[in-house]
Every structure is written in C-alpha cells, then in structure tokens.
C-alpha positions in Angstrom: 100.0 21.6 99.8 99.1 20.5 96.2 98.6 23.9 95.0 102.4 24.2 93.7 101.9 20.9 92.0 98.6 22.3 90.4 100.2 25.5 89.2 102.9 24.0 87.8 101.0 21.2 85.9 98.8 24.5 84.5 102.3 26.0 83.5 103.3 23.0 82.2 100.4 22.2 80.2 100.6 25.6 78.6 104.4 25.1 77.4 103.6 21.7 75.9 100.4 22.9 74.1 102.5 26.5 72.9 105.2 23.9 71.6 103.2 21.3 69.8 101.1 24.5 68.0 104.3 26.2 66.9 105.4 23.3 65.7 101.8 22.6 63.7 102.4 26.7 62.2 106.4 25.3 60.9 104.7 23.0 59.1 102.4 25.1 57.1 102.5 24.9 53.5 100.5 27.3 50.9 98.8 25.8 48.4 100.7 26.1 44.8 99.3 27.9 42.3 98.8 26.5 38.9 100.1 27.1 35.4 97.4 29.3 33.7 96.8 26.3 31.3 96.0 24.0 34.6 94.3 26.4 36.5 90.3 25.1 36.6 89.1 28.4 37.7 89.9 31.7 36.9 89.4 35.1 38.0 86.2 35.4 35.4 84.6 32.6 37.2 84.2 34.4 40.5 80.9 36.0 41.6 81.2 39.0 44.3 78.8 39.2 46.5 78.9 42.1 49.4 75.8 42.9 51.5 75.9 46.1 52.6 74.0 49.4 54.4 75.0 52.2 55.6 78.3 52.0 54.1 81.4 53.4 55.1 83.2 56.6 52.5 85.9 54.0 51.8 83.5 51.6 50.0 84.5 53.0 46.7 88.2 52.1 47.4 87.6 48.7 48.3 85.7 48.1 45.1 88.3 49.5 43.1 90.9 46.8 44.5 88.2 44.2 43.5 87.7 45.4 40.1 91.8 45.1 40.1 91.1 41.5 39.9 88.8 41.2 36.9 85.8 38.8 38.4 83.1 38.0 36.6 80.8 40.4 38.3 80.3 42.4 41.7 77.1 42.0 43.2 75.7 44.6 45.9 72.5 43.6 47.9 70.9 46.5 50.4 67.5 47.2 51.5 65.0 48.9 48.7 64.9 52.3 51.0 69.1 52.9 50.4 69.0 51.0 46.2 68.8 54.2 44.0 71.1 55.8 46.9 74.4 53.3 46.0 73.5 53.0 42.4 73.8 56.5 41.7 77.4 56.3 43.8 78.4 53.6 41.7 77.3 55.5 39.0 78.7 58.8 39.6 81.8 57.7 40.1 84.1 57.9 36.6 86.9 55.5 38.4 84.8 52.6 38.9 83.3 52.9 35.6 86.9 52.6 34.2 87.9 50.1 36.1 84.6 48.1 35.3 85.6 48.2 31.7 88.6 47.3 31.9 88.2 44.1 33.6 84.7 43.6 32.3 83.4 43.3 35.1 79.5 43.7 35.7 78.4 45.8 38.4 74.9 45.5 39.6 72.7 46.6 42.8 70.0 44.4 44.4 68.1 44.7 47.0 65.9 42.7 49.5 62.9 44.7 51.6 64.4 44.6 54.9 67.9 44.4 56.2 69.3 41.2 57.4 72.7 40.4 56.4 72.3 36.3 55.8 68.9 37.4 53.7 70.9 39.7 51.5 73.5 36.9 51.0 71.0 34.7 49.8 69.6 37.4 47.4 73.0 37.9 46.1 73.8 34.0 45.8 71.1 33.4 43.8 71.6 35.9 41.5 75.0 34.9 40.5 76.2 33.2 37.9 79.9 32.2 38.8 81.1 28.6 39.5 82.9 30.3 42.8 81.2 33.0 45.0 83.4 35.6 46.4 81.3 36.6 50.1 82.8 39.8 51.2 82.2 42.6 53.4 81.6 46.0 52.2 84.9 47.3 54.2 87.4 44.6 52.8 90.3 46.1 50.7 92.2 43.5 48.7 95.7 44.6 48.8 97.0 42.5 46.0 95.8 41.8 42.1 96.4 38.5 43.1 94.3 37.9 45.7 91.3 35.5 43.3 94.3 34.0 41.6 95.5 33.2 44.9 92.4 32.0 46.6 91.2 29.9 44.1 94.1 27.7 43.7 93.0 25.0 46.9 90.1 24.5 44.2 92.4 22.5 42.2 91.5 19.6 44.2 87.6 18.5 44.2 86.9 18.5 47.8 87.9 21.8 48.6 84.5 23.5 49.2 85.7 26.6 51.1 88.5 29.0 51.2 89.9 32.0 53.1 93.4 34.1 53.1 95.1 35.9 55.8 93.2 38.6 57.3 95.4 42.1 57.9 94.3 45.5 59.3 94.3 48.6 56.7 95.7 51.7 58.7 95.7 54.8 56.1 99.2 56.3 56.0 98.0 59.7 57.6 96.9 57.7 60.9 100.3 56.2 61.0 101.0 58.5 63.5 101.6 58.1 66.9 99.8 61.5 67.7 96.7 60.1 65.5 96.2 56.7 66.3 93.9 55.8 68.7 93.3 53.7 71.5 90.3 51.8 69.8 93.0 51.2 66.7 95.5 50.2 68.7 93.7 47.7 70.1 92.1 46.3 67.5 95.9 45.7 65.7 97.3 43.8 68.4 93.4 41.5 68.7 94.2 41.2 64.7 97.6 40.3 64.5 97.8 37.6 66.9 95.0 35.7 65.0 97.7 34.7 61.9 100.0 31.9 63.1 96.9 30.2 64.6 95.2 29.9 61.3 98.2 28.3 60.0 98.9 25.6 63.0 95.3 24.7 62.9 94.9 24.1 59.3 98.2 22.1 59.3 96.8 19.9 62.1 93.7 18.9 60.8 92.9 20.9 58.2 90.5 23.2 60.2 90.6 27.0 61.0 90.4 29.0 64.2 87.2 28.5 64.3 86.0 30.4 61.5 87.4 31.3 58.3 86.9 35.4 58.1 83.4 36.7 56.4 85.5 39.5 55.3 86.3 37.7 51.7 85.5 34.0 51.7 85.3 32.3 48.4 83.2 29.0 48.2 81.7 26.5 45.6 78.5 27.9 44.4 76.9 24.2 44.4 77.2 24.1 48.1 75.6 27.6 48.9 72.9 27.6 45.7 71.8 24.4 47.3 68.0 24.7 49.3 68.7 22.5 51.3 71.7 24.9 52.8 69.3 28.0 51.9 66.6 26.7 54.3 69.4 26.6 57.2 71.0 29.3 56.7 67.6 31.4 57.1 66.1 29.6 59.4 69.2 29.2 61.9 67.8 30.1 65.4 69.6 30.9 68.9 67.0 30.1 72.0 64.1 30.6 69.6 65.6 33.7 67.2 66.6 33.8 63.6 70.0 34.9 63.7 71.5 38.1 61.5 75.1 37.4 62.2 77.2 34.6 62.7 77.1 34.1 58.4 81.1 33.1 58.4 80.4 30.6 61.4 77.6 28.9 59.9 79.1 28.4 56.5 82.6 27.3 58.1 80.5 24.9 60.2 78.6 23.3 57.5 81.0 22.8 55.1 83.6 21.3 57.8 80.7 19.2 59.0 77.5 19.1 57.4 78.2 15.2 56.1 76.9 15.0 60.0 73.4 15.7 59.7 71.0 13.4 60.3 68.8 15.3 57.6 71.3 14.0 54.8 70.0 10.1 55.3 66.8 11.5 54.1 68.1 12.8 50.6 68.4 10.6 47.4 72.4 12.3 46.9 75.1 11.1 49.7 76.3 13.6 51.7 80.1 14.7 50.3 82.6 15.7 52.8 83.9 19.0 51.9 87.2 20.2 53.2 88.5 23.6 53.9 91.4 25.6 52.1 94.0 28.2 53.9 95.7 30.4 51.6 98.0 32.0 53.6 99.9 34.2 51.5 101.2 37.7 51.4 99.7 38.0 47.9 96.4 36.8 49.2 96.0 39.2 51.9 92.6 41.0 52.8 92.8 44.0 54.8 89.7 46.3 56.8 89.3 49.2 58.2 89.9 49.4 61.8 86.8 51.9 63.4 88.7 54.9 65.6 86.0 55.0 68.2 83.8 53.0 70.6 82.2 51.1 67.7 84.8 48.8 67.8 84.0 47.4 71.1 80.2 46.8 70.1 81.6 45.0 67.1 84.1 43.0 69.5 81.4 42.0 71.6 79.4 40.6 68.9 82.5 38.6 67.6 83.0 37.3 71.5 79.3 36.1 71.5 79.0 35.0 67.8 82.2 32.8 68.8 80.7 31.1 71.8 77.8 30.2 70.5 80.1 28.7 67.6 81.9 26.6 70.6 78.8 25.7 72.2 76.8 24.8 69.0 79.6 22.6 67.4 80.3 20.9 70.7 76.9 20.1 72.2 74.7 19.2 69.2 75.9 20.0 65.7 77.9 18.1 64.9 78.5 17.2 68.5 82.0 16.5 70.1 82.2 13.0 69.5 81.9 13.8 65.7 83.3 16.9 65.6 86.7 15.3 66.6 86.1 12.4 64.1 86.5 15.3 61.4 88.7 18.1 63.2 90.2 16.7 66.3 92.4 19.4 66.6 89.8 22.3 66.3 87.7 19.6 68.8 90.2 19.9 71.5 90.9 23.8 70.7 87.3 24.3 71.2 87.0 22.4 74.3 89.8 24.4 76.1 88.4 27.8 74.8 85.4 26.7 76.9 87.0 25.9 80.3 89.5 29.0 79.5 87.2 31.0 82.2 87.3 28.5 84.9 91.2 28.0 84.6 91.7 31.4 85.0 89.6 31.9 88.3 91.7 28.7 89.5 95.1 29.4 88.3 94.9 33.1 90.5 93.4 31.0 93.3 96.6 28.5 93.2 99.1 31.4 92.4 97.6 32.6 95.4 98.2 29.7 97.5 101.2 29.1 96.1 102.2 32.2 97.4 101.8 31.6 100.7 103.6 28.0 100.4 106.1 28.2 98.2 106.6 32.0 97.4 109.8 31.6 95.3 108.0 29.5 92.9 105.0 31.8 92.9 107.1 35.2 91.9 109.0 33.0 89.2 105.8 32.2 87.4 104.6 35.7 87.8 107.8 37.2 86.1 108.1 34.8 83.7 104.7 35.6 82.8 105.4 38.8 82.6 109.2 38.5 80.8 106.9 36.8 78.0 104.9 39.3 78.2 106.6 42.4 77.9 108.6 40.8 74.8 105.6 40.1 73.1 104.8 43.6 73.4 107.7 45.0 72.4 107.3 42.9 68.9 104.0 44.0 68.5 105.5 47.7 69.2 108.5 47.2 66.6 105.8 46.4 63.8 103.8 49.2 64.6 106.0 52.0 66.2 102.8 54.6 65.6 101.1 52.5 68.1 103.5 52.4 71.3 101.8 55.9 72.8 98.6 53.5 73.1 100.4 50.4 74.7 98.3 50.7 78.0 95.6 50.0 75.6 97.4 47.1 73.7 97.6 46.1 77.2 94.3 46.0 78.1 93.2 44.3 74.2 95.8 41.3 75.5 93.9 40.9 79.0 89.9 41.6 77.9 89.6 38.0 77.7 89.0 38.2 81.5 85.6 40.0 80.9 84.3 39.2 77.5 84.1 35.4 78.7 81.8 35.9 81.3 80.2 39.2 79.4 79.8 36.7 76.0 77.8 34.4 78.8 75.9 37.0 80.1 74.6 38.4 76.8 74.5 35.5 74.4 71.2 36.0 73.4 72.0 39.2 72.1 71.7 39.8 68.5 73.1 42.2 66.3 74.8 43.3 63.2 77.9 45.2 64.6 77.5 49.1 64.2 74.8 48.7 61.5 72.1 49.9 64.1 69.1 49.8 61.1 69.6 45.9 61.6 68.2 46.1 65.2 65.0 48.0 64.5 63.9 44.9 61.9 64.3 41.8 64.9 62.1 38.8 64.0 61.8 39.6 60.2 63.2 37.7 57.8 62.5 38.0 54.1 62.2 34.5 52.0 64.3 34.5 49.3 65.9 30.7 49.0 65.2 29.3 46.4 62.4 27.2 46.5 62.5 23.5 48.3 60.5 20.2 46.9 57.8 19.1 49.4 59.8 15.8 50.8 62.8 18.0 51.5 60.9 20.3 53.5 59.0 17.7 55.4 62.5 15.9 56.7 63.5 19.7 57.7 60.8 20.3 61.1 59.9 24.0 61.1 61.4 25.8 63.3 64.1 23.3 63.9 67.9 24.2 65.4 69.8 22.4 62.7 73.1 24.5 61.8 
C-alpha cells in the first residue's frame, strides 16, 4: 500500500528540484565586460594551446575563427611521427598566413614523442608565454570575434582562476537537411542542447558548473597550470592503478574548484588560494564543434559517460570528499549525489509505477501521461529549433532515454581508457612522456609516487 505514496513523493521531489533549478537559471547574470581602458587582459595576452592528432579537414577552419580574435599565439602540440605533416598544412595554406599577419599572431608546431593528450597539454603550457592560456580542442570553431574579449572578462576579479562559455553544436549548412542529417547528428544535438540552462542554474547557485567546464575552449590563469606542483598531478593522475589520457577538463575543473583541499598544500611554504570558477554565458561567447555523422559518436559518448562518473565518484569519495566538497559547492555536492543514485531510482520508480498500477491504477496512468505530455512537448521544442532533425526523432528519442544503459554500461567499463576516436592513443597505454617542469626535492617527497591525488 505505500507504493502510491512512494511514487508520488518521487514525482514530487522531481517538481520541487525542476522548480528551484529554473529558478537558479532566472537568476543568471553574465559577467560585464569592461571599458578597453579597464580591461586587465586582452586578447594579446592569451596563449592557445590545442593538442591534436589525426585531425579532422575542418581544422583549418577552426583556426581561422581563432586567428579572428588576435591572441598572442596559437600553439599546436602532436606526436614527432605527424610534426612536419601539420606544419607543412599550416604552411601551405595562404589563408592562415593572412590571417596570422593580420592579427600577429604566432603560429607554432610542437611535438611530444608519444600521444597522450594531458602530456601534449603540458608541452604546450610550458611553452607559452601568455598570462591566460586558451586549452582548446582541435574541432572547436569560435563563432564570434568576440569570444577572448568575452571570456576573459570574469578575470577582472582576482579569484577567478577558470573560465568557460556556452558550448553549441556546428551543423554545416549543406547537412541542414532533413534528407542529410543523420541519426548519430541528431542525437548528439538534442544530448548538446539540453546541457545550457544547467550551466547557468548551477553557476548561479554556487558558483560551480555541471560538473565540468567543456575542454573544448577553456581559458585559465597560466600561474595555476605552469605550477609543478599541478604539473606532477595532472601526469601522474591514476584510475585503479593507470595514468589517465582523458578526463583533462575534469581534472582541471576539479582542482581549481577544490584544490585549497589537499592535504599536500599544508606541506608548502605559499597558502593554498581558493580559486573560483567563471561562466560566460553569452551568445557572443559561444564555442561550437563538429558533431561526427557516424558511430564514432557513441565511442566518444561513452568515454564522456565514464570520464563523468569517475568525476562523481572521485569528488565525492576522496578528493575533496563530500563533506568538503559541499563546504565549497553545495549545490554541485547535492547534484552529484543524485546523479549517483539516478540508476537505483529508476529501477525503483518502474517497480512502484508498477505497483501502483495494480493499486491505484488512475494515479499510475496520470503519472505515465504526464510524463509523457512533458515529454512530447519537449520534443516538439527541440524539433522547432532544428526542423532538419524531425525525420531522426526516433533517434532524439532514444539520445533522451540512453541514460538507462550508459549508467550501468559507465559501471561496467570504468576502467576503460581512451581518447575518443583518436585510436593511435590506445596503441601507447602505460606511457607517459615527462615533460613538467621540473619539481624541488621537498615538493616531491610530500607528493608519494604513485599516489591518487586529483
């Protein structure tokens, strides 16, 4: 006989918690841009730094909407074997030279011996010489010049350390078509585009981010990232015994948002500062990618699942740990928590739907079709904003239901490791090339070998 209360407390729960995060996204403010006699950082301060292999043909593209915003210098790191290969595309190509000129911007090509994508980022950071380092991916088009001016401005205050924009999906105009676009597209625009208002409600809550601020173009101080002491962690962050590849965007949003935490701090002469995030959400600062029109985008969603999990698990069990965790973001904390028991309360709302059911069958069908009513309309949005997309809807559908399966397939497979659809990554497992800068002795004795912190 409880089961109808039980369903209805679960119904319940989900309206007041829909309610108090719309209300978090209303309250949402940008951050305002300064005069250019105010501003503290400019476009010319920004270092670019995109790790790449096996690059996609639109790579060109994207670095001519970088070189649109005049940083100080773009920064490629690959492996030595594929070097002379995107240097001579660089080279070759007479639109990027122009556009380097014009905004006097330096391009250069680095390269580390073996691919590992938080290795190459490590090369790169080291190299540069900016005050702000722009991480981005090699398929990231910025679809504004305003995108640096944009992101910079949460820098204006000193305790911003990191800062991320609105992530959008780039659909070229000749797959705009409903007899084009594919399932695997489809799909990956409706996983996308219900990512946004989060962002905003969690950031206006406790000034966190759902859960990770995008690698896809993430600007940061270059003090926090040029610092060993992060180097050493970032290299040498391990999952059941393996140095990680991916996860870069989770680890960095994690230690900024918490790294005042560490116990390794009270062993350093400098106090630990407590950096905060900043969300830029702004058309003008808008980053788009590439959505992949095959398969490949369900190995690259299962890496996201995973690397998200072990994000949930890491921050909650150990680093920083719940208790301290919601001392910082208690938001994000509780967020976290109820992404975790999301599997469980789906196995038990079907069971008390079901029971319900047999009970109390009126209220059973009217959660079912409300469920549904909501459902259907949400599509329908969805299908108004990309019309091109509504001979795919059974696989919209499916993209607003995988949650069923990637939960328990995440569990299954979280020791997998992997660098999306860059396949070369796999063959190097185990390897990874030291290039941190160097660490003083004492700092490396407080830091055990081997050790899981961050």
């Amino acid at each position: 006989m409880s089961s109808p209360f039980i369903l209805a407390g679960l119904y319940l729960w989900d309206y007041i918690d829909g309610r108090i995060s719309a209300s978090y996204t209303r309250k949402y403010q940008p951050f305002p841009l300064p005069s250019p006699e105010d501003a503290r950082y400019r476009s010319s301060d920004v270092s670019v730094i995109v790790p790449t292999i096996n690059w996609e043909d639109s790579l060109i593209g994207n670095v001519l909407t970088w070189l649109e915003n005049a940083p100080l210098e773009i920064i490629f790191v690959t492996i030595d074997s594929e070097g002379d290969s995107l240097r001579n595309l660089l080279l070759s190509d007479p639109e990027v030279e122009r556009a380097a000129l014009a905004s006097n911007t330096d391009v250069k090509v680095i390269t580390v011996s073996r691919p590992n994508k938080r290795t190459q980022l490590v090369r790169g950071i080291n190299e540069a010489k900016g005050q702000i380092l722009a991480l981005v991916d090699d398929d990231a088009t910025w679809t504004t010049t305003q995108v640096l001016t944009q992101l910079l401005a949460p820098f204006q205050k000193d305790d911003v350390g990191l800062v991320g924009g609105p992530i959008g999906s780039y659909v070229p105009e000749e797959r705009q078509n409903r007899k084009v676009i594919t399932s695997w597209e489809a799909a990956a625009l409706r996983i996308r585009s219900r990512r946004g208002p989060g962002m905003a409600g969690f950031f206006a809550a406790d000034g966190s981010t759902n859960f990770t601020i995008s690698g896809l173009t993430m600007l940061l101080r270059a003090e926090i990232v040029k610092d060993a002491y992060f180097q050493f962690l970032f290299t040498h962050d391990l999952w059941r015994g393996e140095r990680q590849n991916t996860g870069d965007d989770s680890f960095i949003t994690r230690y900024v948002l918490f790294q005042h935490h560490l116990p390794h701090h009270n062993n350093k002469s400098d106090p630990p500062k407590q950096w905060r995030l900043g969300m830029q959400l702004t058309p003008e600062a808008e980053v788009q990618t590439s959505l992949m029109t095959d398969s490949r985008f369900a190995a690259q969603s299962k890496r996201w699942y995973r690397s998200g999990l072990r994000l949930r698990l890491t921050c909650l069990l150990y680093e920083p740990g719940y208790r301290r965790m919601r001392s910082t973001a208690p938001y994000m904390a509780r967020k976290m928590v109820g992404g975790m028991v999301n599997p469980l309360l789906s196995i038990l709302r079907v069971v008390v739907w079901w029971q319900t059911l047999q009970i109390f069958p009126a209220l059973a069908w009217f959660f079912f079709l409300q469920d549904m009513w909501d459902w259907f309309w949400s599509i329908v949005g969805f299908v108004k904003r990309y019309p091109y997309c509504w001979t795919q809807i059974l696989a919209v559908m499916i993209a607003d239901k995988v949650y069923l399966i990637s939960d328990w397939y995440s569990w299954l497979t979280l020791p997998t490791e992997s660098w999306s659809n860059r396949s070369s990554v796999d063959e190097e497992d185990g390897y990874i090339e030291d290039v941190t800068d160097s660490m003083d002795e004492e700092e490396r004795e407080v830091i055990p070998a081997g050790s899981k912190w961050f």
